[in-house]
Structure formats: structure tokens, C-alpha cells
C-alpha positions in Angstrom: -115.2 270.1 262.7 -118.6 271.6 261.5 -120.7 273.2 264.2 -124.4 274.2 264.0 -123.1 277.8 266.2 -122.7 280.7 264.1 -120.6 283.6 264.8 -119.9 286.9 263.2 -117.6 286.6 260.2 -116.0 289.9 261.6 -114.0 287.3 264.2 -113.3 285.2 261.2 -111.2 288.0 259.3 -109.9 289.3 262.5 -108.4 285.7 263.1 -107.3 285.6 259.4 -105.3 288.8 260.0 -103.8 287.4 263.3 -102.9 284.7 260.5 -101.4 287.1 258.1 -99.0 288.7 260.5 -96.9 285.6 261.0 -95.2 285.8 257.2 -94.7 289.3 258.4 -93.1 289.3 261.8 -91.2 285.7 260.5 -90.2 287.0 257.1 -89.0 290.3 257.8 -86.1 292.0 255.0 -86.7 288.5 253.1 -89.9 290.4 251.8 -89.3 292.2 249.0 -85.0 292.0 248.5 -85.0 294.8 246.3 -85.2 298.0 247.9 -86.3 299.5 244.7 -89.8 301.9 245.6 -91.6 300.8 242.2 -90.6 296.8 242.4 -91.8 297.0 245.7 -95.4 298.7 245.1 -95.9 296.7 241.4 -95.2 293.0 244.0 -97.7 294.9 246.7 -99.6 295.5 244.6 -100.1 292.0 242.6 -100.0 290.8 246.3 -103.4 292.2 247.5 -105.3 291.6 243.0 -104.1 288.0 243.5 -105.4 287.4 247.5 -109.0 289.1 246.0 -109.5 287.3 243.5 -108.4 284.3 245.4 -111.4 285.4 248.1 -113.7 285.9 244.8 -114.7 281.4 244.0 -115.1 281.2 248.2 -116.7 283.9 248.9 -119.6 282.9 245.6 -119.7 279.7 247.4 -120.6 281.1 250.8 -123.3 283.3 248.8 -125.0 280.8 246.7 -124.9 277.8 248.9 -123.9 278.9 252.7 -122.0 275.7 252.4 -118.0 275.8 253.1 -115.7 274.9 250.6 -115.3 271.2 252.1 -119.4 270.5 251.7 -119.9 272.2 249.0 -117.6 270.2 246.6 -118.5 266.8 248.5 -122.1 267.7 247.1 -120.9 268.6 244.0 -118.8 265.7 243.2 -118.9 262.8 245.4 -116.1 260.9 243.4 -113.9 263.7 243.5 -114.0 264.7 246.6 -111.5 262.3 248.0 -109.0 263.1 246.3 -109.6 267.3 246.4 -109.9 266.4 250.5 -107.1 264.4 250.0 -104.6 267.4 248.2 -105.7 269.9 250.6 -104.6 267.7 253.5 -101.6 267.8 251.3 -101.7 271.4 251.0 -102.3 272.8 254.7 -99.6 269.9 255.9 -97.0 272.0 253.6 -97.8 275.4 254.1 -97.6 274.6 258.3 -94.3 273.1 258.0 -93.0 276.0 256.3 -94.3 278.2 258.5 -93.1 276.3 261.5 -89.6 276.0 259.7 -89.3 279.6 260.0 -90.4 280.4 264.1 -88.5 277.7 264.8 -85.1 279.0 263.0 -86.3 282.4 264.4 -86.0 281.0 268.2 -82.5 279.3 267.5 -81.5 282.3 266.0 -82.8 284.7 267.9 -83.9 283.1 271.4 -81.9 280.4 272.7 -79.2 278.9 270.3 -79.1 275.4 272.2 -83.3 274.8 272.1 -84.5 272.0 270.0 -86.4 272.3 267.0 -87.9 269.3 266.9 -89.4 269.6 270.8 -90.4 273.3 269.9 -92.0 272.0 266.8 -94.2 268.6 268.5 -95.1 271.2 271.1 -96.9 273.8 269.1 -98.7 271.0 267.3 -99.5 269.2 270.3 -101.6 272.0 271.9 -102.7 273.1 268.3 -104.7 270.1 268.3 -106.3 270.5 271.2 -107.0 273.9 270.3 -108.2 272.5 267.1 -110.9 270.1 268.6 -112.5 273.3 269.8 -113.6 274.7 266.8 -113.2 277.7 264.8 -115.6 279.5 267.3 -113.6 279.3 270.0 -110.2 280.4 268.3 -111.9 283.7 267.1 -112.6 285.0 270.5 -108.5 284.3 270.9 -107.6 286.0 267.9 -109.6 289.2 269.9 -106.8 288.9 272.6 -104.1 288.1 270.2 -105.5 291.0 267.9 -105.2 292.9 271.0 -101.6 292.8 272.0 -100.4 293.1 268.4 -101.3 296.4 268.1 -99.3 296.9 271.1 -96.4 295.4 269.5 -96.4 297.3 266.4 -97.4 300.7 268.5 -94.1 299.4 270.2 -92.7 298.5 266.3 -93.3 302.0 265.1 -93.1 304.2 267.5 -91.1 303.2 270.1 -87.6 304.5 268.0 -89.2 307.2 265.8 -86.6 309.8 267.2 -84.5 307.5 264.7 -86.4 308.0 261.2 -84.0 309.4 259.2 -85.6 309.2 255.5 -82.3 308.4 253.5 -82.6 306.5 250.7 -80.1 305.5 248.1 -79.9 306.2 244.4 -81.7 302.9 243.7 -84.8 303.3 245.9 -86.6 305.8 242.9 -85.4 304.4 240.4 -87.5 301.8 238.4 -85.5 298.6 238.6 -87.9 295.2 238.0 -84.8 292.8 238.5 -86.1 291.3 241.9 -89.5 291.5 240.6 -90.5 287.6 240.3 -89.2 286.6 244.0 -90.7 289.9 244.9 -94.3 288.7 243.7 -93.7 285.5 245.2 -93.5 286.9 248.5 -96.4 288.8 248.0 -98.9 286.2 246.8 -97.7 284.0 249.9 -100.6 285.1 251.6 -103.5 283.4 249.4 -103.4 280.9 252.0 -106.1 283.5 254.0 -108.8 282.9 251.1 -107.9 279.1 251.6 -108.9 278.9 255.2 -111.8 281.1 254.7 -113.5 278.6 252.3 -113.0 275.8 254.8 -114.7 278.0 257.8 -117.1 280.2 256.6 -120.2 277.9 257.1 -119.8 279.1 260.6 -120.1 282.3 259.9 -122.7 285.0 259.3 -123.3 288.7 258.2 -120.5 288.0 255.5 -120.4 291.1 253.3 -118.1 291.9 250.5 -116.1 294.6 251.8 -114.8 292.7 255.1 -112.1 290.4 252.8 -111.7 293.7 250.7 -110.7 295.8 254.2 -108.9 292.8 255.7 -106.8 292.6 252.4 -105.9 296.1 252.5 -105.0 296.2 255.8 -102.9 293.4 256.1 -100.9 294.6 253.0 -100.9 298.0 254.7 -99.0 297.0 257.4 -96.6 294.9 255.8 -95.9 298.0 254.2 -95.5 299.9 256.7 -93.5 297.7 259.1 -91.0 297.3 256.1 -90.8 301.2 255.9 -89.9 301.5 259.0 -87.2 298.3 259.3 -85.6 300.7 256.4 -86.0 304.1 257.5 -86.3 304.2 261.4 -83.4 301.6 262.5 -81.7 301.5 259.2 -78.0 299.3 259.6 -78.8 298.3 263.3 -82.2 295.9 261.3 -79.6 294.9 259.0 -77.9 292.9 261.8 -80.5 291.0 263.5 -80.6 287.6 262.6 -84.4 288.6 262.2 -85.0 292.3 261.6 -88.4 292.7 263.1 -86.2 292.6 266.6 -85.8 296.0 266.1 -85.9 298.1 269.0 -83.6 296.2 271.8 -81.0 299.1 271.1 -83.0 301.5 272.7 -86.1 300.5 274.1 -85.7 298.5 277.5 -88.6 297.3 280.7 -86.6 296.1 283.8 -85.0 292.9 282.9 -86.8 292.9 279.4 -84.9 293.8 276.5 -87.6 295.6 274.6 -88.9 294.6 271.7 -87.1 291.7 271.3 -90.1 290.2 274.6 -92.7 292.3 272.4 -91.5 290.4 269.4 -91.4 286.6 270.4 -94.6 286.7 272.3 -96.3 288.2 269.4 -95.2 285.6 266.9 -95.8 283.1 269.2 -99.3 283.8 269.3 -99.3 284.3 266.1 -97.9 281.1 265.2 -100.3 279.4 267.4 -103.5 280.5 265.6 -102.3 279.9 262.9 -101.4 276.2 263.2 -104.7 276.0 264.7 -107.1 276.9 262.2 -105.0 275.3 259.2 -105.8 271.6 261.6 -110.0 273.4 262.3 -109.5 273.8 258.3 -108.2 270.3 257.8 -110.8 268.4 260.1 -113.5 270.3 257.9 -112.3 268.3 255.3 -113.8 265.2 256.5 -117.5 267.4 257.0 -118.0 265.1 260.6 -120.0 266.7 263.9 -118.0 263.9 265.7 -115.4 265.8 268.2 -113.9 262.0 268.7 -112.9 261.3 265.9 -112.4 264.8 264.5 -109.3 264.6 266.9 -108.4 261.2 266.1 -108.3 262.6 262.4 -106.4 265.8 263.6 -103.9 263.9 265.5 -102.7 261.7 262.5 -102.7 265.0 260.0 -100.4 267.2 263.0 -98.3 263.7 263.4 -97.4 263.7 259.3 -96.8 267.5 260.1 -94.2 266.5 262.7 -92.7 263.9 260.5 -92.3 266.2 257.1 -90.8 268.8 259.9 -88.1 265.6 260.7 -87.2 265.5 257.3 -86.7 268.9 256.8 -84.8 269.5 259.7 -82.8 266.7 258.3 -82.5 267.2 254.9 -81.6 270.8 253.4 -83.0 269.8 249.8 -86.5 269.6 251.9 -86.4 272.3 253.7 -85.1 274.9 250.8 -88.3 273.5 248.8 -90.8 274.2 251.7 -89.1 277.5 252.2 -89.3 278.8 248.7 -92.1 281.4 248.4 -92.1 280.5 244.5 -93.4 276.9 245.4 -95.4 277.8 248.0 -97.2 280.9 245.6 -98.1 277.8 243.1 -99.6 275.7 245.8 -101.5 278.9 246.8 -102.7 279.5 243.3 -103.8 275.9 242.4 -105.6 276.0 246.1 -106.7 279.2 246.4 -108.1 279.9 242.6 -108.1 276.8 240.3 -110.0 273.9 242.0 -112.4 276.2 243.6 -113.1 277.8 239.7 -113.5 274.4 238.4 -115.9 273.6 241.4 -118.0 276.5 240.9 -118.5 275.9 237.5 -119.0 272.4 237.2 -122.0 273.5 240.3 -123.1 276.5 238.3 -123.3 274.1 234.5 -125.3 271.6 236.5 -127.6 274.7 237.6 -127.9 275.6 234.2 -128.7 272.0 232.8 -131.3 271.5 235.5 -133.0 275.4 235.2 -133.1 274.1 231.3 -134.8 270.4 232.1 -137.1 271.8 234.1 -138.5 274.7 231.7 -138.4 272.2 229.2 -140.5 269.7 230.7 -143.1 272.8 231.2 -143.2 273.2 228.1 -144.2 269.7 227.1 -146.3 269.4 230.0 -148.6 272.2 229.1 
């Protein structure tokens, strides 16, 4: 839903990072498999080249036009515009199944064994849309609060148990071993989704500057990072054992009745989880460029109820659910969201420039 109030983009990055932390806390050891030191860094590292240059065709788009993504290619093509709206419908409705795939294997797993997916699932998407017929506006003041307790929970991630760090790695951590390194990559470049729901938002924004998707890029690969140095090194076997290693510190951190992190750790993702869903439906109503709050959530509604019902079929079929889950896939998606059709956007827009800038000098010419 577009809205004539403009906020800082600082809120926007801060909610994209609140974004960015759900692959994190969710994944957990499935990042990176090979403990391997240089496979690790080379995958971090095409990780945080691939999410900048993904930023690079959005962040032009912002600059030249201070259009989002959405209205700026419904300007530049009017004929294609249905079907790009129509593939990135396509796109956020994947992406949000696989991430709601994973919190809601995480809360069988790890929270109640008898709860049902499918209720947990039309729940979150249920108050998702009403969050979504809010704005983006709105859900960036959240993110503050969200924003707030995470740094709580990973104070309580990587602190709570240092008397633990023991720094013993095996024979394999230093030595170069590139084995892993394609599923590696793929987890890494899992997070061009960010640049994606920046270029559907931004026209909201203000003050945009270069160096706040450079800082946010950093950071967010910083503390993936981090949080798997310390799954390794600070709880070592005991993170092996958790159905989701990110519930880390229950063996020795306890509040009353609350069993550590493990309270830290659900309400985090959940809030996580629910910000996220959020602004993938704010990004999806912004494909249909409409002021109308009516039937922006009409138009939400149907998109979170094809959500729900790809969810149903991969809750019931495993050939599904191994496809949305595969970070190989999902890196594609990313890459012909994130990079191609906005490249081929921007320079069908900037050829058009050039043919007009060309007409118009030309007819000077003749004119005088």
C-alpha cells in the first residue's frame, strides 16, 4: 500500500535486519555444513558481494526516480508490468512459505510436539495481514522494539555461557577444504531477499544514503558469523543435540520457571517471523501501486490465503516442501528477483533516456 508519509530509511534497514535474523535464529548449524574456516569465509563472503550488488539496480531506482520498484517499472513498461507483478507475487508467496516451513518445524521440534502446523501457520498470516494493511510505516516503529529485545537475546546468545568457550578446533577447521562450498554459498545468498523488499518500500522512505545498505549488509553477515562461532566454540556437543542449535543455553542459564534461552529464543523468532511475513504482504500489496486500504486488504487476503494453501501442500507433500526448503532454489529465485529483472528495467528506463536526451538535441538542432 503506497502512502504519501515518509519516514527515515534508517527504520527501513533496521526492519530489514529484524528480517535478516530469522534465516539466522531458524537455520542455525544448517548454515554453512562444512566447518572448514576458509569455505566458510569464501560463502560469507560471496554472501554480503552478492546482497550489494543485489541493493545496487534498487537503490539507482530510488536515486533517479524516488519511485519504488513496483511504480517504477509500471511506468516503464505498462505491458509488462503484469506479468513482473504477477512473478513477484509468485516470488514473496515462495520465499514466505519457506520461511514459515521452518518456524513452524522449529515449534514441533522444539516447543510443543503435539501443536499444529497448519493452525500455527493461518495464524501468523492472519494477523500479518492485518499488520500488513498498516503500512510499512507503522511496522518500522515495531522493528525498533523487536530490534530492541534481540540484542537482548544475543547478549543472552553470547554471553550468557562464555565461561564455556573452549577454542578447540579440529584438524579440518584450517585447512582449506571447498567440498561444501556450493551449498555453503547457497546459504549465504539466501538473504538477497532484503534488496527485494527494499525496492518495493523505499518510496516511503527518505535520507537514503549509500552506506546504510553497505552497514546493514555487514552487520547482518557479522552476526551470522558470530552467532555460528559461538554455536561451535562456546556450547560445542551440547548445540549438536538440539533439534535447533540456536537453543543453546537451557543447560545452564535458568529465570524461575523459564528455561533460559530456550524463552529468549522462541520469542525472538517469533517476532522475527512476524515482521517478516509482514512486510513480504506491505511488499506484495505495493505491487498493485493502489492508496485504497480496502481493497489493498482484499488483495492481501487472497495473496496470504495462496500462502496458506502452498503451506497445505507442503505440509502434505515432502517433494514440495524439500523444493521450498532448498537454499539452492531459493538462491535462483533471489538472483532472478533481486538482480536480473531490475537490470533489465533500469536499462530499458535508462535507453529510453538516452533516445529521448538524443531527439530532443536533435530537434534543436533543426530548429535553430
Amino acid at each position: 500500500m503506497q502512502s504519501n508519509i515518509t519516514f527515515p530509511s534508517k527504520r527501513l534497514m533496521l526492519s530489514l535486519f529484524v528480517c535478516s535474523v530469522l534465516p539466522i535464529l531458524l537455520m542455525g548449524r544448517s548454515f554453512l555444513q562444512s566447518d572448514n574456516i576458509f569455505s566458510s569465509l569464501v560463502s560469507i563472503g560471496f554472501g554480503i558481494i552478492f546482497t550489494l550488488l543485489c541493493f545496487v539496480p534498487f537503490y539507482s531506482i530510488k536515486h533517479r526516480t524516488r519511485l519504488d520498484f513496483s511504480a517504477f517499472a509500471k511506468n516503464t513498461s505498462q505491458t509488462g508490468f503484469f506479468f513482473v507483478s504477477s512473478y513477484y507475487c509468485m516470488y514473496f508467496t515462495v520465499i514466505t512459505v519457506s520461511f514459515l516451513i521452518r518456524f513452524c518445524d522449529m515449534f514441533v521440534s522444539g516447543v510443543n510436539p503435539d501443536a499444529d502446523t497448519k493452525v500455527i501457520a493461518f495464524l501468523i498470516l492472519c494477523i500479518c495481514v492485518y499488520g500488513a494493511s498498516k503500512g510499512i510505516n507503522p511496522l518500522s516503529r515495531v522493528s525498533i522494539f523487536v530490534f530492541a529485545f534481540l540484542i537482548i537475546a544475543f547478549a543472552v546468545i553470547f554471553f550468557g555461557n562464555i565461561k564455556s568457550f573452549e577454542f578447540a578446533p579440529n584438524s579440518t577447521f584450517v585447512t582449506p577444504d571447498f567440498s561444501n562450498i556450493r551449498s555453503n554459498v547457497a546459504d549465504c545468498l539466501i538473504f538477497a531477499f532484503l534488496p527485494v523488499i527494499f525496492g518495493f518500500n523505499s518510496t516511503s522512505t527518505k535520507n537514503l544514503s549509500v552506506n546504510q545498505p553497505i552497514i546493514m549488509t555487514l552487520t547482518i553477515f557479522g552476526t551470522l558469523a558470530l552467532t555460528l562461532f559461538f554455536t561451535d566454540f562456546v556450547t560445542g556437543a551440547y548445540s549438536a543435540q538440539q533439534p535447533f542449535s540456536v537453543q543453546l543455553l537451557s543447560k545452564t542459564a535458568y529465570f524461575g520457571d523459564m528455561k533460559g534461552f530456550d524463552s529468549f529464543y522462541l520469542a525472538a523468532v517469533t517476532a522475527c517471523v512476524f515482521v517478516f511475513v509482514t512486510a513480504v504482504l506491505i511488499s506484495v500489496s505495493n505491487c498493485i501501486v493502489n492508496t485504497s486500504s480496502k481493497r489493498t486488504l482484499v488483495f492481501v487476503s487472497i495473496i496470504a490465503f495462496i500462502m496458506f494453501v502452498l503451506f497445505v501442500c507442503a505440509d502434505s507433500n515432502n517433494s514440495v516442501k524439500e523444493l521450498l526448503l532448498n537454499n539452492i532454489f531459493l538462491s535462483v529465485l533471489n538472483f532472478i528477483s533481486a538482480l536480473l529483472i531490475p537490470i533489465i528495467y533500469l536499462f530499458v528506463y535508462l535507453h529510453r533516456l538516452f533516445h529521448y536526451y538524443f531527439y530532443y538535441h536533435l530537434l534543436l538542432h533543426r530548429f535553430y
